[in-house]
ZAMARGU-4260 file (C-alpha; in steps of 0.2 Angstrom, whole numbers, plus 5000, padded with zeros to 4 digits):
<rodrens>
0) 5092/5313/5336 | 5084/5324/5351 | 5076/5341/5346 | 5086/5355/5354 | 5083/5360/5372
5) 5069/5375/5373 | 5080/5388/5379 | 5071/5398/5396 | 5059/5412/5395 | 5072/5430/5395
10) 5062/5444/5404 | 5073/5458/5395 | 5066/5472/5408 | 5070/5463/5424 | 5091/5460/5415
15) 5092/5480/5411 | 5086/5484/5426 | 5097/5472/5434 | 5112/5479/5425 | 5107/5494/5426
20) 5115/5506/5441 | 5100/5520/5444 | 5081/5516/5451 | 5066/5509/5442 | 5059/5524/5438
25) 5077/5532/5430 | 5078/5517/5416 | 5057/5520/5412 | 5062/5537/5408 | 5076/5531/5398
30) 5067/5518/5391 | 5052/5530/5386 | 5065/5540/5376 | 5071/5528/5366 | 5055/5522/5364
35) 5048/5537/5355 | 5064/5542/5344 | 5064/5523/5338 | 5045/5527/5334 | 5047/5543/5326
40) 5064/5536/5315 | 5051/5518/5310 | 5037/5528/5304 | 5047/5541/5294 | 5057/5528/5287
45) 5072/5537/5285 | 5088/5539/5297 | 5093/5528/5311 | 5089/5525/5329 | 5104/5521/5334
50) 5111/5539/5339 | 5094/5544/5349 | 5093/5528/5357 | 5110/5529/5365 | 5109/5546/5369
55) 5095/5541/5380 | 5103/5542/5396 | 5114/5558/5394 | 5098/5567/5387 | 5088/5560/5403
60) 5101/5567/5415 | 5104/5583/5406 | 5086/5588/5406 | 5079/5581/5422 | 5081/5589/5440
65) 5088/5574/5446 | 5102/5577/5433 | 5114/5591/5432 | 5099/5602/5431 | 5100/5612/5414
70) 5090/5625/5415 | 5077/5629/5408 | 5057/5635/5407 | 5045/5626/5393 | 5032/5640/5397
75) 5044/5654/5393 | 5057/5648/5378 | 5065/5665/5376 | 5071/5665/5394 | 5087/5675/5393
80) 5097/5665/5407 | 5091/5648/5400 | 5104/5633/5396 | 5105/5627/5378 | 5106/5610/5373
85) 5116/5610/5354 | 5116/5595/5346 | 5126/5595/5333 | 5122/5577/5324 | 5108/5577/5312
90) 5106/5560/5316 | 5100/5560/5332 | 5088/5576/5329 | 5075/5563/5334 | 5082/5565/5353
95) 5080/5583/5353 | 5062/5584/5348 | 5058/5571/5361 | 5066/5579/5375 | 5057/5596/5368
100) 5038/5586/5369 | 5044/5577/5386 | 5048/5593/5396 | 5033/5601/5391 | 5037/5613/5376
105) 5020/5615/5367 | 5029/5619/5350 | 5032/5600/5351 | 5017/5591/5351 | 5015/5571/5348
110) 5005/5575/5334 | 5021/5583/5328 | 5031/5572/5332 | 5021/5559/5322 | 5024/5570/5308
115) 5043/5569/5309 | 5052/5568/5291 | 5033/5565/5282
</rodrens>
């Protein structure tokens, strides 16, 4: 009996962004978000990823310019006219937080974000 064929090499990034309908630069940002709310739910070893990591892409186009440009100002939170973004599933809280560090919001900091749920 013959061993099993070795199956071909699968670069993952090249499929996604194959399948995927924005630019290059669009699925990194995605991608950078569900990186860092998987991170955050691994190291505190509680909740699941799941939530954060599908909400990527909405969270990407509500919060960017390119997107439907919530807005919003990181230098001044209290801004009266600014959007909000309500998240109402504790579950994907991890999103939130990312999104709050991306944009620029200094009560967000990696370091806090490393100390989510510790």
């Amino acid at each position: 009996m013959e061993p099993p064929a070795k199956r071909a090499h699968t670069d993952y990034q090249a499929s996604q962004l194959a399948a995927y309908k924005g630019d290059a630069l669009e699925l990194k940002c995605i991608n950078t978000i569900r990186v860092l709310a998987a991170d955050m739910v691994q190291k505190a070893n509680s909740g699941h990823p799941g939530a954060p990591m599908g909400c990527a892409p909405m969270a990407h186009t509500l919060w960017s310019a390119a997107g439907a440009g919530m807005k919003y100002s990181a230098s001044n939170p209290d801004w009266w006219n600014r959007d909000r973004f309500v998240l109402s599933n504790g579950h994907a809280c991890a999103l939130q937080y990312v999104m709050l560090h991306l944009t620029g919001y200094g009560d967000c900091s990696m370091e806090q974000l490393k100390q989510f749920r510790q």
